[in-house]
TORZA-119932 format. One line per 10 residues: for each residue x negated, y, z of C-alpha. Coordinates in steps of 0.05 Angstrom, whole numbers, plus 5000, padded with zeros to 4 digits. Last residue first. Layout:
BEGIN
X,Y,Z ~ ...
end
This chain:
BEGIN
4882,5396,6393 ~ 4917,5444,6432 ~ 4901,5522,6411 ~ 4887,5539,6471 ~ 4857,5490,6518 ~ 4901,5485,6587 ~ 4921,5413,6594 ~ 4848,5392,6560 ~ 4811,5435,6616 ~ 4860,5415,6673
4853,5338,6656 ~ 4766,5352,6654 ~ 4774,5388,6725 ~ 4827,5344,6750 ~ 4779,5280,6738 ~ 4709,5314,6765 ~ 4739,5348,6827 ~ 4775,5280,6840 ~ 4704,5247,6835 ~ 4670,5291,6881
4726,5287,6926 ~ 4726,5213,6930 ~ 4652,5208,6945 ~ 4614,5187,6879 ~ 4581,5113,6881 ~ 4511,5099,6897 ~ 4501,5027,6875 ~ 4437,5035,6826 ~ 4488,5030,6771 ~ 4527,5071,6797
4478,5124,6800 ~ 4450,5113,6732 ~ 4527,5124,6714 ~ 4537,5181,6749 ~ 4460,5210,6714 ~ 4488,5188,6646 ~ 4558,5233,6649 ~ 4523,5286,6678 ~ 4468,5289,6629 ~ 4522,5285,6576
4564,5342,6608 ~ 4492,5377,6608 ~ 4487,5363,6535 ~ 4553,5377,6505 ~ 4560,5448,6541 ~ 4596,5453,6604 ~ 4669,5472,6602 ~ 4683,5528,6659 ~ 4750,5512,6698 ~ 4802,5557,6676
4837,5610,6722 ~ 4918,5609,6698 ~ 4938,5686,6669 ~ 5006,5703,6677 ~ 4992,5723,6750 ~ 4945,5771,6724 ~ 4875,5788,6758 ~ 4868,5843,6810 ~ 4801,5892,6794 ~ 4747,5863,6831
4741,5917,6894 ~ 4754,5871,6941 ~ 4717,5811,6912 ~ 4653,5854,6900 ~ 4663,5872,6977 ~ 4668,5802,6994 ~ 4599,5784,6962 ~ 4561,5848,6998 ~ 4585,5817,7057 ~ 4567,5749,7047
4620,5693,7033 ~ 4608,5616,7042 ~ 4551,5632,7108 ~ 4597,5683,7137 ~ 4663,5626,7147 ~ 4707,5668,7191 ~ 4697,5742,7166 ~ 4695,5730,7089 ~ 4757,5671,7098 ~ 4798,5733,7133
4784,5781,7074 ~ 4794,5731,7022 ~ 4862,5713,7055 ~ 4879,5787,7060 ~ 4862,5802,6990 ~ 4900,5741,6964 ~ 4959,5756,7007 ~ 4963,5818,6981 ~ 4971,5794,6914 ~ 5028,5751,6934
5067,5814,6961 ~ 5057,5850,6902 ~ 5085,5799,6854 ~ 5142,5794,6905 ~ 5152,5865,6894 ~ 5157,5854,6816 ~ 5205,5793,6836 ~ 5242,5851,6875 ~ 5243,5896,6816 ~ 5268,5843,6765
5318,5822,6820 ~ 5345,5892,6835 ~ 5352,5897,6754 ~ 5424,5864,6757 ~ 5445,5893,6826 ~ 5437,5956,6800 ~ 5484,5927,6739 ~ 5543,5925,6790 ~ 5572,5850,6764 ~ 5628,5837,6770
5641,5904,6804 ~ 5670,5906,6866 ~ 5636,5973,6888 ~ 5622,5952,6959 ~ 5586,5889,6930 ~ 5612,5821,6930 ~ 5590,5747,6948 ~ 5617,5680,6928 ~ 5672,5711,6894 ~ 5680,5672,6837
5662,5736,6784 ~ 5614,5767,6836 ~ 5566,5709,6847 ~ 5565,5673,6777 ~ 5553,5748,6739 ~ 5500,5759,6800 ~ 5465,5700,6785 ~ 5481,5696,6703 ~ 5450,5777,6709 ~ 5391,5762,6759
5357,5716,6707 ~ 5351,5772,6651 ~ 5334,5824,6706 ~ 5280,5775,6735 ~ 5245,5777,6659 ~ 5254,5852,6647 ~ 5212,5868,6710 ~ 5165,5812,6709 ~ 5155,5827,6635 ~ 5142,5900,6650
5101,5880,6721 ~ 5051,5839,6684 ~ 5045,5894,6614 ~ 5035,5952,6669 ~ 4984,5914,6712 ~ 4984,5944,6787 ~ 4944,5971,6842 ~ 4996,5995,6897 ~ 5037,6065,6889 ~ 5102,6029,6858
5113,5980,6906 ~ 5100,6030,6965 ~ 5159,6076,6937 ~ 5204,6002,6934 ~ 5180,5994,7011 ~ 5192,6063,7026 ~ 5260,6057,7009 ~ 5271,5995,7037 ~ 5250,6033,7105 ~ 5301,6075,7092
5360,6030,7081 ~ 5341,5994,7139 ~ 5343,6057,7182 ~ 5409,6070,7160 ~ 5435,6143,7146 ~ 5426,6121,7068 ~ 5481,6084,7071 ~ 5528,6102,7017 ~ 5462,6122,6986 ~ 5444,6050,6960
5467,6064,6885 ~ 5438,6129,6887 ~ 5374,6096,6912 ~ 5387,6042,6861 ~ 5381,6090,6805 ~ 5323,6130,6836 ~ 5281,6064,6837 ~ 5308,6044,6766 ~ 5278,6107,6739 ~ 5212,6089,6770
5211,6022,6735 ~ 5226,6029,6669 ~ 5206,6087,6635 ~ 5143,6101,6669 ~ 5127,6021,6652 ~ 5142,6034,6576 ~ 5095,6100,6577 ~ 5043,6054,6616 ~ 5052,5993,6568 ~ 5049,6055,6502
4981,6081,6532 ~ 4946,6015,6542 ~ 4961,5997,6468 ~ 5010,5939,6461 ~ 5017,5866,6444 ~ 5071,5830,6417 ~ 5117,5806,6460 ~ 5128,5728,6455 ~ 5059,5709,6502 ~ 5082,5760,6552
5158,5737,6552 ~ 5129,5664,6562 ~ 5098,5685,6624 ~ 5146,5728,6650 ~ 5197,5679,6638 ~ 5149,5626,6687 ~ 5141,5681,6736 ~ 5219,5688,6739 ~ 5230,5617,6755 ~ 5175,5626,6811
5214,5682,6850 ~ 5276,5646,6824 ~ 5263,5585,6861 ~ 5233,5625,6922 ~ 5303,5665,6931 ~ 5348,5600,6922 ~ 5329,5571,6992 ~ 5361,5623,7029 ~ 5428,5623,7002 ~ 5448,5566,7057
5417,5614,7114 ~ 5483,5660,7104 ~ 5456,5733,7127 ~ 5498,5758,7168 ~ 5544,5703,7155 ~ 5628,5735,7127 ~ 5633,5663,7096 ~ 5658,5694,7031 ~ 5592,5736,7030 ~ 5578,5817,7039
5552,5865,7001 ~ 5528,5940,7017 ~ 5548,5919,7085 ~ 5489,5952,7130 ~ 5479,5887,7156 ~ 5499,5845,7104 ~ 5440,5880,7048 ~ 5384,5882,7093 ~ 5394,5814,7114 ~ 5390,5788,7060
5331,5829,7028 ~ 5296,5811,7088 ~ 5303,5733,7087 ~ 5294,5738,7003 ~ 5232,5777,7017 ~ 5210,5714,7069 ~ 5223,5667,7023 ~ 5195,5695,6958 ~ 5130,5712,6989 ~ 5130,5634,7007
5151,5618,6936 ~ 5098,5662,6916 ~ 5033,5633,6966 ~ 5061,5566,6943 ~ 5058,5580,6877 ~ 4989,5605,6864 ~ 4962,5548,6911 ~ 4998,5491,6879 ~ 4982,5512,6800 ~ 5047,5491,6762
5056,5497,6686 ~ 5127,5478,6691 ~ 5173,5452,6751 ~ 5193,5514,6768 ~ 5224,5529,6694 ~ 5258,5461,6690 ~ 5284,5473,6763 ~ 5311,5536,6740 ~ 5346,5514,6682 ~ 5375,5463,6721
5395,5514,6778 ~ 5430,5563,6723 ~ 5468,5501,6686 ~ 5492,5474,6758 ~ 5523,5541,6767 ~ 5553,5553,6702 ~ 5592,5478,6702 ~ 5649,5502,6747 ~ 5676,5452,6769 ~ 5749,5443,6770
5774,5398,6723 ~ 5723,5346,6749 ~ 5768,5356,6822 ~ 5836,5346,6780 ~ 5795,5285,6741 ~ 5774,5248,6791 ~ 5836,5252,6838 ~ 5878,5223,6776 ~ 5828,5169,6770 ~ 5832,5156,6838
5909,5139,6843 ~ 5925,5139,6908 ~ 5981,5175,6899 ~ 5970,5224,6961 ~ 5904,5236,6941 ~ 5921,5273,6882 ~ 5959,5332,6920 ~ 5885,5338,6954 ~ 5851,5348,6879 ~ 5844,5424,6890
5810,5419,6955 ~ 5764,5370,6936 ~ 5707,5423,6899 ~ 5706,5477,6954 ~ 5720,5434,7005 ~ 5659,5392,6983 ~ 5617,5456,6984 ~ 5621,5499,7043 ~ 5635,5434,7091 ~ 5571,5401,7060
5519,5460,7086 ~ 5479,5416,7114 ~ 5485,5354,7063 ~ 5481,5393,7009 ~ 5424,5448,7033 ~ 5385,5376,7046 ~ 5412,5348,6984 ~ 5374,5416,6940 ~ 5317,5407,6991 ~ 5300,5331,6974
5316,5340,6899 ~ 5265,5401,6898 ~ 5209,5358,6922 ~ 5223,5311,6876 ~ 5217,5358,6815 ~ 5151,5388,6843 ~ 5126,5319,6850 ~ 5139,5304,6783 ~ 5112,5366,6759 ~ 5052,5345,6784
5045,5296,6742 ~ 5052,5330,6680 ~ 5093,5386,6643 ~ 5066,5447,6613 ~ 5039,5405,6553 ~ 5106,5398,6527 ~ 5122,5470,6540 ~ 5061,5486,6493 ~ 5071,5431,6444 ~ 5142,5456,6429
5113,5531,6427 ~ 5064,5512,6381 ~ 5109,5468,6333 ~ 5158,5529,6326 ~ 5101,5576,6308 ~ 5084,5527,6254 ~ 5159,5520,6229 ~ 5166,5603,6228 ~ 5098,5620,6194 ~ 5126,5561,6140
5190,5596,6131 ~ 5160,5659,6129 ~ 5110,5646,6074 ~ 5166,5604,6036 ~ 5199,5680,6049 ~ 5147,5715,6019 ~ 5144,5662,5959 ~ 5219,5676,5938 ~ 5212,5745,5953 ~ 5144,5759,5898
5177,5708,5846 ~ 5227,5752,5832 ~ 5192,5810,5810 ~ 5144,5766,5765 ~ 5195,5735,5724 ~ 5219,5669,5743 ~ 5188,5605,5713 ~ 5235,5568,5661 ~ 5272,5510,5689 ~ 5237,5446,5673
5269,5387,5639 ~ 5255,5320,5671 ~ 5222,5284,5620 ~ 5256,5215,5582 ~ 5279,5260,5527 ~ 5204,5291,5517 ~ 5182,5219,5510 ~ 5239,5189,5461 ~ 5226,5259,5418 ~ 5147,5236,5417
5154,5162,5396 ~ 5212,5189,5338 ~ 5159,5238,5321 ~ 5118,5179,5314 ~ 5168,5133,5273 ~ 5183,5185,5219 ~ 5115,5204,5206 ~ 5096,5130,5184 ~ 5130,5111,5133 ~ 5107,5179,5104
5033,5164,5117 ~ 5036,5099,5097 ~ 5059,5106,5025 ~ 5007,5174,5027 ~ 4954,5116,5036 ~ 4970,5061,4978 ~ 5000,5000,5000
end
């Protein structure tokens, strides 16, 4: 067959080949113009910014949780059925009286769900969200010296407030010892929002956190004095006075007390929303809820933030005259005049470089090989150092 007989025969079959191919292709829409294409990747951009931020923040909280949040969890079961089983006339009638009727048919499912129809499911939502916070990133020392701050403010701030009646409680105590316990739970719920609110913010010159702080807090002092003023004649009212004056005056960190202060007044509005609107407690205004009352918790947690930092001081100062050979003088008057670290900020234990943590790691084991073993608190030192280190590394691995 000559060539060109070929040729033609064959034309026909390959461009047959090559429409078969492009019909078996997924067809492609055409590429957008350049003006529309700019949006469309700014927001995959976003999308992606928003997913990895995501991530961060679920691996942070994860991370905030360990062993010792266990504890922390148990110990708050044991004093939340301790103010239970106490204080069980305030609450069981509370609950039961409302399925009594029921009782008489002895029919318990009835009685079940009259008293389920009457919970009220805010409360238990505020203390679990609480308890999650408290139980998160905990460092014993910082927060016992706050819940213990928080205690004994709480104490005064009760009684402050019944005695001089600018509130008063259903149970008509002066102040009710069963509300006690919830002051050092929000103290330390409140330092964990602070925390996060100071990681979400984004950060600010020095001069724009002290215009903020001028904005804030002393206008809320002369608020709540007006608010207070009914009974302003009081000696207790005064010398609250002064205390919220001496609050402001101390050594401070505008950014810490800002997110403290905004923080506590987030918390303080489901508590005092919960409190006023079923009547557990009310103000002389009856308002449900007076918003004084609101941003009296941010400024008492900032107060509380105070009151922890000078028990630091005094503690140093006390451990600087009793044990003279740990702390010189000329040592504890560097530590005096250090300028006050940040709550929000957890100390981290120094990471030694490869090699000495490999000369440590060879030396223990030369020494247990030769049948000298570490004392107990040598080796606990070593094991919550390196678990504190990889808890608190930033970014995690």
């Amino acid at each position: 067959m000559p060539p060109r007989a070929m040729e033609s025969k064959g034309t026909p079959i390959l461009a047959l080949l090559v429409e078969r191919r492009d019909r078996r292709r997924p067809v492609q829409p055409p590429p957008p113009p350049p003006a529309e294409r700019a949006p469309a990747q700014a927001r995959s951009a976003l999308r992606e910014r928003a997913r990895s931020l995501l991530f961060r923040a679920r691996d942070v909280v994860v991370e905030g949780y360990d062993a010792r949040s266990i504890y922390a969890l148990v110990c708050l079961s044991v004093l939340y059925g301790l103010v239970g089983m106490v204080f069980s006339n305030l609450f069981i009638f509370q609950w039961a009286a409302p399925s009594l009727p029921a009782l008489e048919s002895n029919d318990w499912r009835a009685v079940l769900g009259e008293a389920w129809r009457h919970v009220d499911l805010l409360l238990p939502c505020i203390w679990i969200f609480m308890s999650a916070l408290l139980c998160w990133r905990i460092v014993p020392e910082r927060d016992l010296t706050r819940a213990f701050v928080g205690f004994v403010g709480g104490l005064l701030i009760e009684a402050w407030g019944t005695v001089t009646v600018l509130w008063h409680y259903y149970t008509q105590e002066r102040p009710p010892i069963w509300i006690l316990p919830a002051w050092p739970v929000a103290a330390l719920a409140i330092d964990r929002i602070a925390w996060f609110l100071d990681k979400a913010l984004p950060p600010l010159s020095p001069r724009a956190t002290q215009a903020l702080w001028w904005c804030s807090l002393p206008p809320f002092v002369a608020w709540f004095t007006a608010f207070v003023s009914p009974t302003g004649h009081d000696w207790a009212t005064q010398l609250a006075f002064f205390g919220m004056l001496l609050v402001l005056g101390l050594p401070k960190d505008h950014r810490e007390d800002l997110c403290i202060f905004w923080g506590g007044a987030a918390l303080g509005w489901f508590l005092e929303y919960w409190g006023t609107s079923r009547h557990c407690w009310t103000y002389y205004t009856e308002q449900i809820p007076p918003l004084q009352a609101v941003f009296a918790h941010g400024f008492a947690s900032v107060a509380f933030a105070r009151g922890a930092w000078g028990l630091g001081v005094l503690r140093t100062r006390v451990a600087s005259v009793i044990t003279p050979e740990r702390a010189t003088d000329a040592g504890a008057r560097r530590a005096s005049h250090r300028p006050r670290r940040s709550i929000l900020t957890v100390p981290r234990p120094r990471t030694p470089p490869a090699g000495e943590d490999a000369a440590c790691h060879g030396s223990c084991a030369e020494r247990r090989a030769g049948g000298q073993r570490e004392s107990p608190t040598t080796q606990f030192q070593m094991d919550s150092g390196a678990i504190f280190a990889e808890r608190t590394r930033w970014p995690p691995a």
